[in-house]
C-alpha positions in Angstrom: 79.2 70.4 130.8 80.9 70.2 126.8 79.0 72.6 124.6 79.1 72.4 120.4 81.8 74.1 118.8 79.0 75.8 116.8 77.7 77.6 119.5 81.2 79.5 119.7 80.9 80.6 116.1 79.2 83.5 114.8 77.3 83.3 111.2 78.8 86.7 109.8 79.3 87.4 106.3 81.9 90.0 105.3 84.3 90.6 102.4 87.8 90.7 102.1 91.3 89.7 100.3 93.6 86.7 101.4 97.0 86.9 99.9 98.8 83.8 99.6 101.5 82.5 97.4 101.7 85.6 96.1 98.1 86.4 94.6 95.8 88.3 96.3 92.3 86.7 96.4 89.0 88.0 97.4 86.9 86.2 99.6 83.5 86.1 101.4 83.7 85.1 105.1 80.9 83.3 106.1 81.9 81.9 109.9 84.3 83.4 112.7 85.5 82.8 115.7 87.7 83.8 117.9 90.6 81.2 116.2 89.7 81.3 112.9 87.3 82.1 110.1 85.2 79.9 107.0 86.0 81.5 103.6 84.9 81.0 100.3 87.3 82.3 97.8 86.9 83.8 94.2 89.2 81.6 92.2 92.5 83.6 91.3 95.1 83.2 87.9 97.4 80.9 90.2 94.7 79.2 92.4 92.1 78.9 90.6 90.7 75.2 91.3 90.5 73.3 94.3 93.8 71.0 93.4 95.7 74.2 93.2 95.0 74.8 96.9 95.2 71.2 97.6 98.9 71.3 96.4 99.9 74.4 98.5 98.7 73.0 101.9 101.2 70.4 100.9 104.0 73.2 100.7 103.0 76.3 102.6 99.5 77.0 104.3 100.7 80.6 105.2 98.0 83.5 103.9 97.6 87.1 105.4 94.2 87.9 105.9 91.5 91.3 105.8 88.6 91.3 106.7 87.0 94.7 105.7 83.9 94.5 107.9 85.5 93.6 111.3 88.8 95.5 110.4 91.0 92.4 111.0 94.2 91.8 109.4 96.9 90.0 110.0 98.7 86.0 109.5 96.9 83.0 109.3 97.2 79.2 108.3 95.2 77.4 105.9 93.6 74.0 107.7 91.6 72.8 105.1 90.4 73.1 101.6 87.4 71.8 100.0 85.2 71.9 97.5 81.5 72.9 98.1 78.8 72.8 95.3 81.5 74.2 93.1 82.8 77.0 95.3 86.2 76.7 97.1 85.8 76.8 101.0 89.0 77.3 103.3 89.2 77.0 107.1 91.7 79.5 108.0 93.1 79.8 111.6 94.5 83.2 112.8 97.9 83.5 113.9 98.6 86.7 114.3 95.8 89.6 113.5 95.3 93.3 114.9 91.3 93.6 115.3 90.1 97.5 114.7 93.6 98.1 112.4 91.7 101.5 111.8 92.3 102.7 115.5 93.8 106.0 115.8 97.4 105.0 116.9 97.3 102.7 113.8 97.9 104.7 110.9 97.5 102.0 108.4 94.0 99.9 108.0 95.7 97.0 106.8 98.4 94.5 107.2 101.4 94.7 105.6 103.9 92.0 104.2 107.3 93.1 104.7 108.5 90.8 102.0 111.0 92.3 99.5 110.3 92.6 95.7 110.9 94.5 92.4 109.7 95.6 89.6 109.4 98.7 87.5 106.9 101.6 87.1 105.5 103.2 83.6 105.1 106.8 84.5 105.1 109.0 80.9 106.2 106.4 78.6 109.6 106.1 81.2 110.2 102.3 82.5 111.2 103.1 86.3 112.7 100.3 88.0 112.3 100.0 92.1 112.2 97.9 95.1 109.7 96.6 96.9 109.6 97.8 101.2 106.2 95.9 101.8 102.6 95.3 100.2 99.1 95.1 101.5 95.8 94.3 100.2 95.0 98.1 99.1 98.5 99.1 98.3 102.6 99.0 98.4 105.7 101.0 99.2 108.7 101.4 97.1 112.0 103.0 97.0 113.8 104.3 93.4 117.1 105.0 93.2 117.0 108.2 92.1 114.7 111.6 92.5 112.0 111.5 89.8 110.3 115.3 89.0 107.6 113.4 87.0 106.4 111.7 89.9 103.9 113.8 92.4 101.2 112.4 94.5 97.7 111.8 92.6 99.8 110.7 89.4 98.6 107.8 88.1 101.1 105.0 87.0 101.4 101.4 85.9 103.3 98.8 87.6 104.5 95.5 87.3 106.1 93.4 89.8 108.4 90.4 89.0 107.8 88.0 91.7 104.9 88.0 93.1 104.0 88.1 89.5 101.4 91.1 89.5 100.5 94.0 87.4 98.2 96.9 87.4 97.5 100.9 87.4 98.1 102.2 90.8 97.7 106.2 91.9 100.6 107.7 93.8 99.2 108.5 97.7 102.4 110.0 99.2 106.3 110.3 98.6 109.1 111.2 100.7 111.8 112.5 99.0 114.1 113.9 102.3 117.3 111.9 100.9 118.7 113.3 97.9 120.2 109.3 96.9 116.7 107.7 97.1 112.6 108.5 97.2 110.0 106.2 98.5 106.6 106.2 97.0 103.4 105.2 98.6 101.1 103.7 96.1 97.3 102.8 96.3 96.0 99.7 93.9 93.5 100.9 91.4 93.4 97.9 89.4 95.7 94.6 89.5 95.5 91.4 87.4 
């Protein structure tokens, strides 16, 4: 006995952030499954039209996914692309994804890249330069090279990061400063472009 592919899909809308090619882009999810999920994506500054994400699946149909409402995150491919009454639709297949990242023994609700980066902070007119340890959809770590005394948690800063290519006002969440040499900040995105 076959049975539709349909009836193994659920019709469940949620929001959430893909970030790919190094833009982060929020979506509406409007189909799952157990493999993958239907998206339709706000238009970003990179990928903004249909041909932009046409070109990319000829290069690199990588993405890291959240999905607020079911607490998914994780790695997934792009299939498709297409173009739907002048909204962009992606099929997206998981790959790799943690369902209920807000469990207890996970103490972070989303998933994040471990791909290295710099850039600089503006905290009181001072330019800061740091490194990038990893990003998510809701913030990012990063080490200085040096102890800053301007710098306390709740502090809110600018930042601008070469490549991905992002800017924005971010408020400092935690920082550890056990190594004399070095601190590491934990930032939380208030507003990127």
């Amino acid at each position: 006995m076959t049975q539709d592919r349909k009836e193994y899909r659920k019709s469940f809308n949620s929001s959430g952030q893909l970030y790919v090619a190094g833009e982060f882009l929020d979506f509406i999810g409007y189909d799952v499954s157990v493999k993958g999920i239907l998206i339709e994506v706000v238009p970003g500054l990179l990928l903004a039209k249909i041909d932009d994400f046409e070109a990319l699946l000829k290069e690199n149909n990588s993405a890291e996914i959240y999905v607020k409402d079911l607490m998914l995150t994780g790695e997934t491919d792009i299939v498709w692309a297409k173009q739907d009454n002048g909204k962009i639709m992606l099929g997206l297949e998981f790959r790799d994804v943690m369902y209920n990242a807000n469990k207890l023994w996970r103490k972070r609700r989303t998933y994040r890249s471990k791909n290295k980066f710099t850039g600089y902070l503006i905290a009181d007119k001072n330019s800061i330069g740091f490194q990038g340890l990893n990003l998510s959809v809701d913030g990012m770590a990063l080490k200085l090279d040096q102890q800053e005394s301007s710098l306390k948690p709740g502090t809110i800063i600018k930042f601008q990061v070469h490549s991905p290519d992002s800017r924005g006002a971010a408020k400092i969440v935690w920082i550890n400063t056990n190594d004399p040499e070095f601190c590491v900040l934990g930032l939380k995105y208030l507003a990127v472009d």
